[in-house]
Backbone as CSV, one residue per row, in Angstrom:
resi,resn,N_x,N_y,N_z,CA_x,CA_y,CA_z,C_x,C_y,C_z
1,UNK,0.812,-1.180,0.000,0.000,0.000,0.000,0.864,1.255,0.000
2,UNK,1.914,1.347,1.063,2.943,2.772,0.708,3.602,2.751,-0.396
3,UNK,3.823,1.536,-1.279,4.285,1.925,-2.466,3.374,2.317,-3.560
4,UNK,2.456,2.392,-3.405,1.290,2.648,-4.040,1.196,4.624,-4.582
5,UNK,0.995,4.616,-3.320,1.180,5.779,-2.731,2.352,7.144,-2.783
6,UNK,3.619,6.607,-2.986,4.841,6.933,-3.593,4.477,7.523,-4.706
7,UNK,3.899,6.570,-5.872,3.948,7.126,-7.578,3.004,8.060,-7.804
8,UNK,2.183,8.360,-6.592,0.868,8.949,-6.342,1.388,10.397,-6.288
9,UNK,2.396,10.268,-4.948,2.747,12.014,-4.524,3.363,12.464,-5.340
10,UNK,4.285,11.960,-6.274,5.202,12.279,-7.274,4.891,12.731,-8.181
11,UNK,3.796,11.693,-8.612,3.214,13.142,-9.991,2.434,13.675,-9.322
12,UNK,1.621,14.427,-8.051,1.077,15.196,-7.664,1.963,16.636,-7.625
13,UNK,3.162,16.074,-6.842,4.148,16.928,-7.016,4.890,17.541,-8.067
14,UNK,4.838,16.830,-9.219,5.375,16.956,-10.510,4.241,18.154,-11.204
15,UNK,3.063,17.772,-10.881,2.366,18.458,-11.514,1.807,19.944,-10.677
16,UNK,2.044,19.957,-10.055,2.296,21.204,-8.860,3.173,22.217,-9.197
17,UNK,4.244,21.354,-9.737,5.557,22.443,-10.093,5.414,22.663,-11.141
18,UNK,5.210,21.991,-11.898,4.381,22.613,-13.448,4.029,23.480,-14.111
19,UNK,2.664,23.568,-12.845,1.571,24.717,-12.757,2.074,25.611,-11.932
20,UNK,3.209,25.535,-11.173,3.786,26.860,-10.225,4.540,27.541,-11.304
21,UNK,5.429,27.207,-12.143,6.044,27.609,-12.580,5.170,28.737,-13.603
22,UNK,4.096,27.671,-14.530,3.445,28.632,-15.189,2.694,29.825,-15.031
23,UNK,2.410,30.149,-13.327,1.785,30.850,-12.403,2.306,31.928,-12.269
24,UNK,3.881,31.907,-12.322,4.865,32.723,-12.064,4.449,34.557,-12.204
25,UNK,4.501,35.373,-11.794,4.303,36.849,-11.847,5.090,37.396,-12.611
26,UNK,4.476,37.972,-13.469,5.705,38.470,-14.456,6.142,40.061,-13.981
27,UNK,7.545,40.561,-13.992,7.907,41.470,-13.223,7.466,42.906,-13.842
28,UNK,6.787,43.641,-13.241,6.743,45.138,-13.988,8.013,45.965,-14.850
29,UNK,7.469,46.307,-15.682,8.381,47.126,-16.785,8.131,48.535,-15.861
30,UNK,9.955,49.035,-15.332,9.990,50.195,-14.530,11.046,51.178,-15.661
31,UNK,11.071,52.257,-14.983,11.965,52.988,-15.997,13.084,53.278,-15.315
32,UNK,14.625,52.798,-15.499,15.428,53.202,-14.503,15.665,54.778,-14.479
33,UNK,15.858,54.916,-12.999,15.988,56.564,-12.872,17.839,56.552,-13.268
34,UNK,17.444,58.129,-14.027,18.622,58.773,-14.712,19.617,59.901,-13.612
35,UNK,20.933,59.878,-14.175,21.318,60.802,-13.319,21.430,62.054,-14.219
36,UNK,21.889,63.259,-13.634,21.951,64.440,-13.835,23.058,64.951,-12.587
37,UNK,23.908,65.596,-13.060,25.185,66.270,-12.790,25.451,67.606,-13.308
38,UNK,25.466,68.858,-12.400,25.408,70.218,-12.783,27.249,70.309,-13.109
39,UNK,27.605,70.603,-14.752,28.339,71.095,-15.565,29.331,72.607,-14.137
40,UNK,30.183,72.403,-13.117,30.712,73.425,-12.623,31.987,73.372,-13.294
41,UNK,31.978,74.154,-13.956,33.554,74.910,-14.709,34.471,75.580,-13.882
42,UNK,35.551,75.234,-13.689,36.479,76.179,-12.632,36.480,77.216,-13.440
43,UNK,36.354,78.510,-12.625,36.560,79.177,-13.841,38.410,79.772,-13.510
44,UNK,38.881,80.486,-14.327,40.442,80.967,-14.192,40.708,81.868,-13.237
45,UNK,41.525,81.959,-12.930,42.483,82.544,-11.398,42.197,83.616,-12.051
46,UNK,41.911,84.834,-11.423,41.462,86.081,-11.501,42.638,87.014,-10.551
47,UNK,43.066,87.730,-11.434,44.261,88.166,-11.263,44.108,89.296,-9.781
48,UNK,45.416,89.547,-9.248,45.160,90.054,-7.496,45.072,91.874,-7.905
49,UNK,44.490,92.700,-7.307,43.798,93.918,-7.782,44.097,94.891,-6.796
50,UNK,44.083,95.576,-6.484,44.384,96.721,-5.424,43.203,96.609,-4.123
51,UNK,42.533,95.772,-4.637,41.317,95.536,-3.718,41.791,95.088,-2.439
52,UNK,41.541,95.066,-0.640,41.383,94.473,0.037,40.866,93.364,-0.103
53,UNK,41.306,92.278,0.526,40.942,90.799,0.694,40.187,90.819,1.620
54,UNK,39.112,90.020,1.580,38.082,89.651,2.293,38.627,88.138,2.943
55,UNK,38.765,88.183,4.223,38.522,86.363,5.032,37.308,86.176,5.193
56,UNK,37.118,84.832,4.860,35.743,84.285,5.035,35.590,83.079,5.520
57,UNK,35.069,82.783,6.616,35.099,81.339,6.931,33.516,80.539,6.200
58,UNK,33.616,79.323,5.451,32.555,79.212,5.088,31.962,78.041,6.251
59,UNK,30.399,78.760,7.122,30.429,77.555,7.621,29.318,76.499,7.710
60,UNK,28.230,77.164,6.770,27.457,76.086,5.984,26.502,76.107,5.292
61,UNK,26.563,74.897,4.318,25.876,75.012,3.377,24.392,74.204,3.194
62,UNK,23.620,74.302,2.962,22.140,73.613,3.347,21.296,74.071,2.428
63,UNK,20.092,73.211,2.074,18.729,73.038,1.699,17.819,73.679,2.256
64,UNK,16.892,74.232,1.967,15.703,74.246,2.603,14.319,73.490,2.545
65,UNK,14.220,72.456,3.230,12.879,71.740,2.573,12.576,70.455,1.758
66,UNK,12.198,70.469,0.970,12.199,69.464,0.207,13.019,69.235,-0.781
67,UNK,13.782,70.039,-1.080,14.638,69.993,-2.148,15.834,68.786,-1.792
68,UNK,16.001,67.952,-2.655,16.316,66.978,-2.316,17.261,66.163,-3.880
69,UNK,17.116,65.135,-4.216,17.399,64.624,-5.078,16.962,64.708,-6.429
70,UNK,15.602,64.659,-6.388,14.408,64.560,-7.089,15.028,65.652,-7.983
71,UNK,14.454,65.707,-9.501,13.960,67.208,-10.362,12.435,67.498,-9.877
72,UNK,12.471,68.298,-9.400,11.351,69.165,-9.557,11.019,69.957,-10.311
73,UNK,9.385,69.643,-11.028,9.130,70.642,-11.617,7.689,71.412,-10.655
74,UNK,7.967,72.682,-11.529,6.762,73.292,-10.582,6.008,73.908,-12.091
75,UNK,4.562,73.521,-11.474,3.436,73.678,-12.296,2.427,75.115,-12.523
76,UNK,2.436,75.314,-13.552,1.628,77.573,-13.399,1.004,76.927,-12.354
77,UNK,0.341,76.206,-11.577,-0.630,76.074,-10.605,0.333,76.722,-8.446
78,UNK,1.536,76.422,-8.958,2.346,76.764,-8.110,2.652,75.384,-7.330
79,UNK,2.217,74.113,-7.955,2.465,73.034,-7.208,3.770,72.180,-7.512
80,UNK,4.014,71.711,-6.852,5.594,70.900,-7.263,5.404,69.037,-7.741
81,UNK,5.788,69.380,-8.187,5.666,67.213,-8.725,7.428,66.794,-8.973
82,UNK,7.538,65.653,-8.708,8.845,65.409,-8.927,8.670,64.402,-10.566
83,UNK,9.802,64.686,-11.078,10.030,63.599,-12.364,10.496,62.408,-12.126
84,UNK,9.182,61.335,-12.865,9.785,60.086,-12.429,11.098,59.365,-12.767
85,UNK,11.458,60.007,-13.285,13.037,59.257,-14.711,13.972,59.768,-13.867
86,UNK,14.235,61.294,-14.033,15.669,62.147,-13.467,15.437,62.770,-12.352
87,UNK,17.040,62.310,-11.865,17.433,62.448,-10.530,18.700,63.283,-10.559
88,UNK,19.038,64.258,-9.588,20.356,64.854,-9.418,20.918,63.845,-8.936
89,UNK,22.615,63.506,-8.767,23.238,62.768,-8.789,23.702,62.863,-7.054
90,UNK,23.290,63.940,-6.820,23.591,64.181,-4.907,22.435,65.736,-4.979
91,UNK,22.991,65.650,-3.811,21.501,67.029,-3.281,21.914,68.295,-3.833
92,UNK,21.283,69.110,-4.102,21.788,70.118,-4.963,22.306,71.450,-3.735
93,UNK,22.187,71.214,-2.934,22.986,71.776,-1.661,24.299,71.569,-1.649
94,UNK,25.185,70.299,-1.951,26.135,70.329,-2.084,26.755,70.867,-3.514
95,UNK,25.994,71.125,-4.844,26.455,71.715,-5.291,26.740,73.462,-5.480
96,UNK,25.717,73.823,-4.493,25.781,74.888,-4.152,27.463,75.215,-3.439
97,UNK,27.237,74.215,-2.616,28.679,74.295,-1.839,30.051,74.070,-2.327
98,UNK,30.163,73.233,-3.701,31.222,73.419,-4.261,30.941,74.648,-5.246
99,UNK,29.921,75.030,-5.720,30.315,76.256,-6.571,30.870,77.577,-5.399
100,UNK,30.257,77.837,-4.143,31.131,78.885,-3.603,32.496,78.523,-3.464
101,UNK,32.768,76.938,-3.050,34.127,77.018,-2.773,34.885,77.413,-3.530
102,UNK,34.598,76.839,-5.316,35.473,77.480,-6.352,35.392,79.205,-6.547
103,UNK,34.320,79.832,-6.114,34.549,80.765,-6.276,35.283,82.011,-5.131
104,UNK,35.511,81.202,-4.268,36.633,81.924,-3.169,37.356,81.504,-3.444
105,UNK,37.765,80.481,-4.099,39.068,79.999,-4.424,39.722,80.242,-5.977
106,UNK,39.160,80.967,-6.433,39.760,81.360,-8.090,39.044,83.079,-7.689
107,UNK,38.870,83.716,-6.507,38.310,85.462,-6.890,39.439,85.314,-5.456
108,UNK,40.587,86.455,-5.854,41.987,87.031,-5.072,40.775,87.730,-3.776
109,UNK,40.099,88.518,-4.537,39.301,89.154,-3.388,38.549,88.762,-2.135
110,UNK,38.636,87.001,-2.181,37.935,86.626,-0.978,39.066,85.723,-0.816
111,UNK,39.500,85.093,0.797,40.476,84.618,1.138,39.532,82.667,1.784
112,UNK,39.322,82.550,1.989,38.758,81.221,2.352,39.711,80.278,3.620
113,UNK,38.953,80.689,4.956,40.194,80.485,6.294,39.031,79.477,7.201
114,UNK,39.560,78.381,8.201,39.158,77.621,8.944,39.013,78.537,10.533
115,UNK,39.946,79.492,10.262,39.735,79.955,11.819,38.479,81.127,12.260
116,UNK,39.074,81.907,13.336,37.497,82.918,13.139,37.948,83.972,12.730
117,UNK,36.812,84.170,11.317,36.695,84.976,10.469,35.092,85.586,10.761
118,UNK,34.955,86.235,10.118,33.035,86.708,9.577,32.945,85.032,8.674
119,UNK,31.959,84.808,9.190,31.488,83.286,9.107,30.310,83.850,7.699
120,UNK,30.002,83.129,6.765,29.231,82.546,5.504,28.359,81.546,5.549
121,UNK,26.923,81.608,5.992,26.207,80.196,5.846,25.408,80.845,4.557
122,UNK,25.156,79.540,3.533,24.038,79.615,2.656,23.059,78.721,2.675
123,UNK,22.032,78.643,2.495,20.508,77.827,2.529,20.290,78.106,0.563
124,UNK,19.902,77.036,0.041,19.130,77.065,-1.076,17.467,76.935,-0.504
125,UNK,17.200,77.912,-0.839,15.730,78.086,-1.034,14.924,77.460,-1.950
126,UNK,15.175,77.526,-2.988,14.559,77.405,-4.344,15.001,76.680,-5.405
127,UNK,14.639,75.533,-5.613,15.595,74.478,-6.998,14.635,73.845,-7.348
128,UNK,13.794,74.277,-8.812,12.854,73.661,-9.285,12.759,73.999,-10.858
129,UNK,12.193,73.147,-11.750,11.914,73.949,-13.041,10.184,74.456,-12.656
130,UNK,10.665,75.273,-13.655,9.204,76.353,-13.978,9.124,76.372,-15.094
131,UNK,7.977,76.095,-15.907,7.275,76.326,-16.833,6.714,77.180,-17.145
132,UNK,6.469,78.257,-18.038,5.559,79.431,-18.464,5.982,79.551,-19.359
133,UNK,4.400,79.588,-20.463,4.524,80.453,-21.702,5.480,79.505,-22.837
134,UNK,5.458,78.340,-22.259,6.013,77.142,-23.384,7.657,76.833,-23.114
135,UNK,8.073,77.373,-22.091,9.569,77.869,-21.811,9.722,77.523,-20.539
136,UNK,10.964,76.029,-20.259,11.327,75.695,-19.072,12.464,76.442,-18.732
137,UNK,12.455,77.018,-17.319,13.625,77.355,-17.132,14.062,76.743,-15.254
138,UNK,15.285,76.503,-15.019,15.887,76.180,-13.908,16.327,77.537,-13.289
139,UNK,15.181,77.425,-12.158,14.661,78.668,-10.949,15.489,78.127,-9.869
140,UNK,16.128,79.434,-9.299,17.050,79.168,-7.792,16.582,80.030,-7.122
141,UNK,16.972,80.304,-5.985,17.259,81.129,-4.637,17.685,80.626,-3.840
142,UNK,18.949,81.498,-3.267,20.321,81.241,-2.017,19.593,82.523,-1.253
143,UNK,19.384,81.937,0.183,20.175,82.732,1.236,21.044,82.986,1.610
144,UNK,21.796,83.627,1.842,23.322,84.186,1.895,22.867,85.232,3.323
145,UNK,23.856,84.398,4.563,23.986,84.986,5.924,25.493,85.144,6.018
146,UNK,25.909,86.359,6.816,27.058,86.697,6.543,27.374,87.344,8.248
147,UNK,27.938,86.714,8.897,28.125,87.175,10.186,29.368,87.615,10.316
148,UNK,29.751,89.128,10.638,30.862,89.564,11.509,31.288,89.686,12.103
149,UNK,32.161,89.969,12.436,33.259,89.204,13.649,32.951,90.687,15.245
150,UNK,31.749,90.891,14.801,30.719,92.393,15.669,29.440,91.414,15.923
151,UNK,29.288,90.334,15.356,28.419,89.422,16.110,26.681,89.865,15.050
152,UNK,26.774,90.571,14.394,25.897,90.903,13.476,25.472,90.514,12.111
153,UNK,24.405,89.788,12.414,24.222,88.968,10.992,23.229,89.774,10.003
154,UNK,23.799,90.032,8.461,23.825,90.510,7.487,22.656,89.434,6.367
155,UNK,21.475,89.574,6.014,21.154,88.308,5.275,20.682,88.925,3.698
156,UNK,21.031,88.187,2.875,20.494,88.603,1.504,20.184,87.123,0.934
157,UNK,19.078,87.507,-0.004,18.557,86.255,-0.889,19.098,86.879,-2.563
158,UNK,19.098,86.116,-2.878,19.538,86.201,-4.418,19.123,84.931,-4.655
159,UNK,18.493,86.006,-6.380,17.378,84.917,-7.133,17.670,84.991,-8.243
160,UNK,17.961,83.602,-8.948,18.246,83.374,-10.804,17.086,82.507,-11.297
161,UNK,17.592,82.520,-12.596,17.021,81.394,-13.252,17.635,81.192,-14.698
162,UNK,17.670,80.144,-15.479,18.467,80.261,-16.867,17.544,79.137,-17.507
163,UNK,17.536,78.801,-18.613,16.229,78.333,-19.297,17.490,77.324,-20.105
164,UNK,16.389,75.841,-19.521,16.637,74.705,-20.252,15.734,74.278,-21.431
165,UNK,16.872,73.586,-22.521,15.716,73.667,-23.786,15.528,72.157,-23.925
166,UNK,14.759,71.898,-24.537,14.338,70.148,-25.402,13.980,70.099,-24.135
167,UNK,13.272,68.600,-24.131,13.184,67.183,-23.150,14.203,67.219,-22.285
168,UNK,14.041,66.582,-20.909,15.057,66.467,-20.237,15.785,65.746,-20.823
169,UNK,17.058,65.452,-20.441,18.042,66.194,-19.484,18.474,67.679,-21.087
170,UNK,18.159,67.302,-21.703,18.377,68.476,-22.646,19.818,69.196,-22.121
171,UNK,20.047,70.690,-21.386,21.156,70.937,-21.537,21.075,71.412,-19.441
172,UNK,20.247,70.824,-19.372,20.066,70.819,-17.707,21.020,71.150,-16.871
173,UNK,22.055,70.457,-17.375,23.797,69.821,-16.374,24.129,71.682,-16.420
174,UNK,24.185,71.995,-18.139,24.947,73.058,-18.041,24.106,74.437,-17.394
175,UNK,22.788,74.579,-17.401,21.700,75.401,-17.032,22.593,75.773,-15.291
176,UNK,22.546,74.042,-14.596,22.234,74.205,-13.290,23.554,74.905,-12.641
177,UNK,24.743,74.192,-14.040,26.224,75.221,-13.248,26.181,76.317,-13.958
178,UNK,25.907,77.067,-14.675,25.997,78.213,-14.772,25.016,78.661,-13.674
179,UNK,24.260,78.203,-13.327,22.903,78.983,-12.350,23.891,79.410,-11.044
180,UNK,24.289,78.097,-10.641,25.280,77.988,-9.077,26.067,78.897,-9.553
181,UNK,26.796,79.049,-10.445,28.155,79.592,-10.238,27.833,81.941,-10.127
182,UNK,26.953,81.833,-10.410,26.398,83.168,-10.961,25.720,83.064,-9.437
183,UNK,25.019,82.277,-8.902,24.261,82.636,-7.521,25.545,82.759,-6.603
184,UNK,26.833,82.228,-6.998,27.843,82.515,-6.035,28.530,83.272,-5.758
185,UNK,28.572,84.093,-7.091,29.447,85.380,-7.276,28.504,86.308,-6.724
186,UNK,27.063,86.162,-7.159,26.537,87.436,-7.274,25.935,87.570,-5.206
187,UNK,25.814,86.606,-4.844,25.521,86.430,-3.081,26.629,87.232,-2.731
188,UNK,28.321,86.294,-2.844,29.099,86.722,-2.663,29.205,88.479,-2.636
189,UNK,29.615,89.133,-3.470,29.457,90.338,-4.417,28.770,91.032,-2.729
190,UNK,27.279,90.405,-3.119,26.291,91.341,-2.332,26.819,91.257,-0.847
191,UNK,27.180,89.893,-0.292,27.579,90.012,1.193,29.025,90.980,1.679
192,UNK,29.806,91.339,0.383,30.838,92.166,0.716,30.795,93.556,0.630
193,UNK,30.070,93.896,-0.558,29.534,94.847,-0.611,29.145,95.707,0.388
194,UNK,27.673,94.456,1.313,26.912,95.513,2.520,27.868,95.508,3.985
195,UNK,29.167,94.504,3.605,30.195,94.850,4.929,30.901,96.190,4.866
């Protein structure tokens, strides 16, 4: 009788796996997410000028909010949606932070020191595309806080934008470093200026 029984479970089992196999879930078609990398150009050593040097300690650089990895676009409605495909390649806070560094470090006029100086924090406010009128463009805003060594903090916002063309990534990379590098000079500029 148990051998009976043997040839029994076997093709029960045989035919189990069969039908498991043919059962199988077939895996969703996803779209892998893309990277995107903002184009920062060193730009050339800028020759030393009769100007006083500015020390600056830089001591940080930050986001505000949601700004994050994601592209954002923002809609005439004023709402934000992220794109499912493209992604910045790191947070766009840190590229904020290497475009000032290059630019204290290639402008004679600002000195870039670890000790205590008038301290530099920046916040990105604003990193999204905007749409209007058929025309994307890559929208910023930096806060730029500027504390002196009088204990008095100085704050300015500075606001760009430069217009990306085609489909993404279209010319995005180069949009977003020219954007940084122009929000760095021109913060910069303004925080020395009102010292």
């Amino acid at each position: 009788m148990i051998q009976a029984v043997r040839p029994g479970v076997a093709i029960i089992i045989a035919i189990a796996s069969v039908g498991g196999a043919g059962c199988a879930l077939r895996r969703p078609s996803t779209v892998s997410a893309r990277m995107i990398e903002p184009q920062l150009v060193e730009p050339p050593k800028k020759e030393d000028s009769a100007a006083s040097t500015t020390t600056i300690r830089l001591l940080d650089t930050q986001a505000r909010g949601h700004i994050g990895r994601r592209v954002l676009h923002q809609q005439p409605n004023g709402e934000l949606t992220e794109d499912p495909v493209w992604r910045w390649s790191s947070a766009p806070d840190r590229y904020l932070d290497t475009a000032l560094r290059l630019e204290l470090g290639s402008n004679p006029v600002y000195r870039l020191v670890d000790a205590a100086a008038p301290a530099l924090a920046a916040t990105l406010l604003v990193w999204d595309l905007e749409s209007a009128g058929g025309e994307t463009r890559l929208v910023a805003a930096v806060e730029f806080q500027f504390t002196g060594t009088d204990r008095v903090v100085h704050t300015q916002v500075v606001r760009g934008s430069e217009p990306v063309s085609g489909e993404l990534p279209g010319n995005l990379a180069a949009a977003a470093g020219k954007l940084l590098r122009r929000l760095s000079t021109e913060g910069l500029a303004r925080m020395v200026g009102e010292r």
